[in-house]
Steps between C-alpha positions, in 0.01 A plus 500: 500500500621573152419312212686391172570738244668857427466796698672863477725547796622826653889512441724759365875515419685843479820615342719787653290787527218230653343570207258178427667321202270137519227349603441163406162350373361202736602239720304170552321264799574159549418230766683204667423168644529415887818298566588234839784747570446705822701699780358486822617822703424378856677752681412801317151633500301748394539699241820354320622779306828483392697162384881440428640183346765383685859415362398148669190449263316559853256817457451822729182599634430801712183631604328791652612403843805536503592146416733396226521098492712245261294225358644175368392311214253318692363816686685467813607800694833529527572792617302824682613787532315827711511804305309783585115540449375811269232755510418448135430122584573415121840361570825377707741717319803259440729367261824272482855570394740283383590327831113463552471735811163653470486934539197675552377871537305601805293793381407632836868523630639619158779250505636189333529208717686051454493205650839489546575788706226650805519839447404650149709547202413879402288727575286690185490875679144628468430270191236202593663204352228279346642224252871344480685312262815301469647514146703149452689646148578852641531389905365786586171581649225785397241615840197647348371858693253698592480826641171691515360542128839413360689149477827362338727192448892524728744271402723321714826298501563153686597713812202738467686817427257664268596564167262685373143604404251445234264757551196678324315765583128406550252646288112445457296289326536139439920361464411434129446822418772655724815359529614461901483246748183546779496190729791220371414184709698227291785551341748228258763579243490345144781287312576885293569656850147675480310586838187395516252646770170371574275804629215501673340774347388315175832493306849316428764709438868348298783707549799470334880492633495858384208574711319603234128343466472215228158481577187476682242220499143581660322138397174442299138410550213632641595391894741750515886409547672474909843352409640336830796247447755555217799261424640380177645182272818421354391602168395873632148459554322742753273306679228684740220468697187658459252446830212708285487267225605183671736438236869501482619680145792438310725767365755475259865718618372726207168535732286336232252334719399169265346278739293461825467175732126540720512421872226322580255682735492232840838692516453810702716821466804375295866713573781284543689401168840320443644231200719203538771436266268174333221758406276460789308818605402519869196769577469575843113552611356481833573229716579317163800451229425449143726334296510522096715354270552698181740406231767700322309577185215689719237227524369425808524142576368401866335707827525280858383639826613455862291614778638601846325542823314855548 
């Protein structure tokens, strides 16, 4: 658990040549009270790894089953939806467009699949598709890839017709150090247009809509730094989740990181991430939702919990 105070962070910003040009001082820890406010995901268990609020004010929740459920205000389910399970077992790999039909990737049979039609959408060639997104501003979607030691982001319009590719050749050595993408398992776009990809492999990565990298973010602390779910605020806040550190960290668009919020540590293996438009933060753990309630001027206000069968 961290504690109050400053701490250096690991976070770089690069001009042009991706030549470092900042790297700001310190960030700081805070904690928050337990609230009455809860979800209660009944129909989606597990690990529940990726969230979406709904147009509705209903919330998302998929798991590593396969499952992707809505859940009302009072933690009904009101909707379920099979997927398709994954070999990772981190995630049900779906997101919502504008019409809120869900799309997910099915890794082993390299294709893009919807509830609203039975056979898939597109099919990603020899590239494993591992992470999807629906982009509300741009309606478009981006398919994170992997193939082998390499990996990439594909764009996609409303009828899946590819548009095109952001792609980097891998290097080695940590993504802070070398600019590329490795393993990019959550993916959101900012309010500036910037792509923001959550990788695995110890690193965030901000692209901007020249495809150039803004920056890369590789956390802080001595617990090391596994960033799982990414989304962001109205005011262009980069919100992600770090399962290492049990803490969810608070970027600015800039990518100066200025605040943490713990997770307390009943809650095991914390992945799932998604805001509403009132400044609640949901943090999907296992076989649990935790709900905070931060306020527009970056204090954290309230945490509630909601526990769902195992």
């Amino acid at each position: 658990m961290f504690h109050r105070g400053a701490w250096l962070h690991s976070f770089e910003k690069f001009n042009e040549k991706n030549e470092v040009i900042e790297r700001p001082d310190y960030t700081r820890s805070i904690s928050v009270a337990v609230s009455d406010q809860d979800f209660k995901p009944t129909n989606v268990k597990g690990h529940i790894s990726h969230l979406h609020w709904s147009k509705t004010g209903d919330i998302w929740a998929s798991n590593d089953r396969g499952n992707v459920g809505l859940i009302d205000h009072s933690g009904n389910g009101k909707r379920l939806i099979k997927t398709c399970p994954t070999y990772s077992g981190h995630f049900a790999l779906a997101t919502i467009d504008n019409e809120e039909h869900i799309y997910w990737v099915h890794n082993e049979e390299k294709n893009i699949g919807t509830d609203s039609k039975d056979e898939p959408v597109a099919q990603t060639g020899d590239w494993e598709p591992i992470s999807i997104f629906y982009s509300t501003n741009e309606q478009m979607f981006y398919v994170g890839k992997v193939m082998q030691n390499d990996a990439k982001i594909t764009r996609y319009n409303n009828y899946m017709v590819k548009k095109n590719d952001i792609h980097y050749i891998r290097k080695h050595g940590k993504c802070g150090e070398k600019i590329n993408f490795r393993y990019p398992a959550y993916l959101v776009t900012n309010i500036n247009g910037d792509l923001c990809v959550s990788d695995y492999h110890e690193c965030v990565i901000v692209v901007g809509n020249d495809k150039k990298i803004r920056f890369t973010y590789t956390g802080s602390g001595q617990r090391g730094f596994s960033p799982y779910g990414i989304c962001t605020d109205s005011r262009g806040h980069i919100l992600i989740v770090d399962s290492s550190s049990k803490c969810i960290h608070i970027l600015t668009e800039e990518g100066t990181c200025n605040q943490t919020i713990n997770i307390s540590d009943n809650f095991r293996f914390p992945r799932g991430l998604c805001i509403d438009n009132n400044g609640h933060c949901f943090v999907g753990t296992y076989g649990s939702i935790v709900v905070y309630n931060y306020l527009s001027n970056d204090r954290s206000v309230t945490l509630g919990t909601a526990e769902s069968d195992k």
